[in-house]
C-alpha positions in Angstrom: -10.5 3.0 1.1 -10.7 -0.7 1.0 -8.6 -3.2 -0.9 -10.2 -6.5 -0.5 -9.1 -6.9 3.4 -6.9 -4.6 3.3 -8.1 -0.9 4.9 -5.9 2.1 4.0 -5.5 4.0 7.3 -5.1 8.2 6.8 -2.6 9.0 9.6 -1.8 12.5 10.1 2.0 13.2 10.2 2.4 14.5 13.6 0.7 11.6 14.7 2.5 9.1 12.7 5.8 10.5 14.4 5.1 10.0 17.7 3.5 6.6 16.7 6.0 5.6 13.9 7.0 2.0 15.2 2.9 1.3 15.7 3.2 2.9 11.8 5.9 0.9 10.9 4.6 -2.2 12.4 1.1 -2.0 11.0 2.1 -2.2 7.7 4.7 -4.6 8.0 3.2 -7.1 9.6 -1.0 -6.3 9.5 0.0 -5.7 5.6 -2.1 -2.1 6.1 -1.1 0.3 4.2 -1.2 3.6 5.5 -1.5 7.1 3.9 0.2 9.8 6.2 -1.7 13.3 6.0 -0.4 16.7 6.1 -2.8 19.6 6.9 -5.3 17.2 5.8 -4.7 16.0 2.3 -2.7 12.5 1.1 1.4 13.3 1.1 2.7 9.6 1.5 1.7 6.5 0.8 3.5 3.7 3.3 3.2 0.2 2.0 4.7 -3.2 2.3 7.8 -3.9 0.7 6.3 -6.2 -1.4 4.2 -4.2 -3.3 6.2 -1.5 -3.9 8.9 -3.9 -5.2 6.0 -5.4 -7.6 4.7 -2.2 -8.8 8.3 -1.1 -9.7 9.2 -3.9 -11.4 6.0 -4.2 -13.2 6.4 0.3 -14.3 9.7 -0.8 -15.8 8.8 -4.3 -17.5 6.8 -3.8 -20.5 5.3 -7.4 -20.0 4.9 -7.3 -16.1 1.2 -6.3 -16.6 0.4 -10.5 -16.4 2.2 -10.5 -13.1 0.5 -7.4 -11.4 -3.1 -8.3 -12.3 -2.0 -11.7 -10.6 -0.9 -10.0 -7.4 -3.9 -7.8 -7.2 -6.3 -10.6 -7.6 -4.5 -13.1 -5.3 -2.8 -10.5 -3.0 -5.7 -7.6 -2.6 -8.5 -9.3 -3.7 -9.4 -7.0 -6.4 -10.9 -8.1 -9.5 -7.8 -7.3 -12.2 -9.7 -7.7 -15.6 -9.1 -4.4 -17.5 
């Protein structure tokens, strides 16, 4: 799946184990999120801090839906109007 620049990489668990500071570090840093896969279907979703923080705050704030359509037009390049 593709946000804007951002690709979502599907990593199976085992793999993302033995490979969790490449993980780790692709996300961080690349800002690639990555879904890691167990027995083949979606079990976690690792993202940047950032979003999550921005996605929490915007669940429990009644009027944060302003601030997340700003950060998914300027941050993922998606188009926000509802």
């Amino acid at each position: 799946m593709s946000y804007g620049t951002y690709m979502t990489r599907r990593v199976p668990l085992g793999e993302a184990r033995q490979n969790w500071a490449d993980v780790i570090g692709t996300v961080r840093y690349a800002r690639q999120p990555a879904i890691l896969t167990d027995r083949g279907r979606d079990a976690v979703a690792v993202v940047p801090v950032e979003w999550y923080e921005r996605l929490v705050d915007w669940l429990t704030d009644p009027g944060g839906g302003d601030e997340l359509r700003a950060f998914l037009a300027k941050d993922l390049g998606l188009d926000p109007t509802p």
